[in-house]
C-alpha positions in Angstrom: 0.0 0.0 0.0 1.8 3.7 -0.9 1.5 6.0 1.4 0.4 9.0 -0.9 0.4 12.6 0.6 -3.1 13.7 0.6 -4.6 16.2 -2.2 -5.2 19.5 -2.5 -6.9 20.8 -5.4 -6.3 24.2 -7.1 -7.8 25.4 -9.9 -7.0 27.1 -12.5 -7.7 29.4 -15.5 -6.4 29.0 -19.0 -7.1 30.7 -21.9 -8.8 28.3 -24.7 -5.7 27.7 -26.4 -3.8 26.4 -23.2 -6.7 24.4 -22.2 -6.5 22.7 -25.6 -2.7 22.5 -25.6 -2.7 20.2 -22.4 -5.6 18.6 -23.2 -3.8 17.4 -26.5 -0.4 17.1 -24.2 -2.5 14.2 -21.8 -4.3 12.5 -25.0 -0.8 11.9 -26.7 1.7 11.4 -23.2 -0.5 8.8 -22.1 -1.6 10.9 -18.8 -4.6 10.0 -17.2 -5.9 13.7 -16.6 -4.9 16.9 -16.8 -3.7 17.0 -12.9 -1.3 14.3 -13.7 -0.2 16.3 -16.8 0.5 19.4 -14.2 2.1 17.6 -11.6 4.8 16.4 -13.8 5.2 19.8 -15.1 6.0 20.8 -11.5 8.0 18.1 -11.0 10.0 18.6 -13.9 10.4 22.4 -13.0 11.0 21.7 -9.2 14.2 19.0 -10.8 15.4 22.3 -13.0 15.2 24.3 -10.0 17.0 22.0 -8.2 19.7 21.2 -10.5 20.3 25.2 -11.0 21.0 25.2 -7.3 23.7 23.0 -7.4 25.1 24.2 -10.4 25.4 27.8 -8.8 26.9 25.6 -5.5 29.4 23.7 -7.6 30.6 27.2 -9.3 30.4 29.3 -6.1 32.7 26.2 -4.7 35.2 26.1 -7.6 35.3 29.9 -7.3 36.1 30.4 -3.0 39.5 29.5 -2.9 43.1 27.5 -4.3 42.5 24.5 -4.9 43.4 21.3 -3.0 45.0 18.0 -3.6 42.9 15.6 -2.6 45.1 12.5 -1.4 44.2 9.3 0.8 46.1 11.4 3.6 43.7 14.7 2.8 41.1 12.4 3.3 42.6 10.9 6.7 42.6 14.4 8.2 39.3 15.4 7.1 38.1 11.9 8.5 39.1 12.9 11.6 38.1 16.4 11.8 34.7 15.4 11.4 35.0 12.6 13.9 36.3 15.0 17.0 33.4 17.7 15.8 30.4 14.7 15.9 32.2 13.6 19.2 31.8 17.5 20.2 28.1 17.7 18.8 27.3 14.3 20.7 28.6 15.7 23.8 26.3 19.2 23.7 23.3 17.3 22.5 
């Protein structure tokens, strides 16, 4: 059994011509209703949106500093950095 969140509804207006443009996007992507059409608009936007994000993350990243080797002994001290701070979080929490 899914465990769907439960529904809102919201409508909408739309001019004829957008009304008939989604209608003809559902008939011929095999959605079952218009709302289904919608949501995966959403979706799809909400991914975009998303995926912006992280590109402006990755370039604000490549743009903060030098950059640094990354070797198995980077990793060792960065291992251990974060060890001692979740040790310090544990002991405040």
């Amino acid at each position: 059994m899914s465990s769907m969140p439960p529904m809102n509804s919201m409508n909408i207006s739309l001019p004829d011509p957008l009304k008939e443009f989604v209608e003809a996007q559902v008939h011929a992507g095999g959605y079952s209703s218009a709302s289904e059409y919608i949501r995966e608009l959403i979706r799809r936007a909400q991914k975009e949106q998303a995926e912006a994000e992280l590109e402006r993350l990755l370039l604000e990243g490549l743009k903060s500093g030098e950059p640094v080797t990354v070797t198995p002994e980077y990793w060792k001290k960065k291992r251990a950095k974060l060890a001692t701070r979740a040790k310090a979080q544990k002991r405040k929490g």
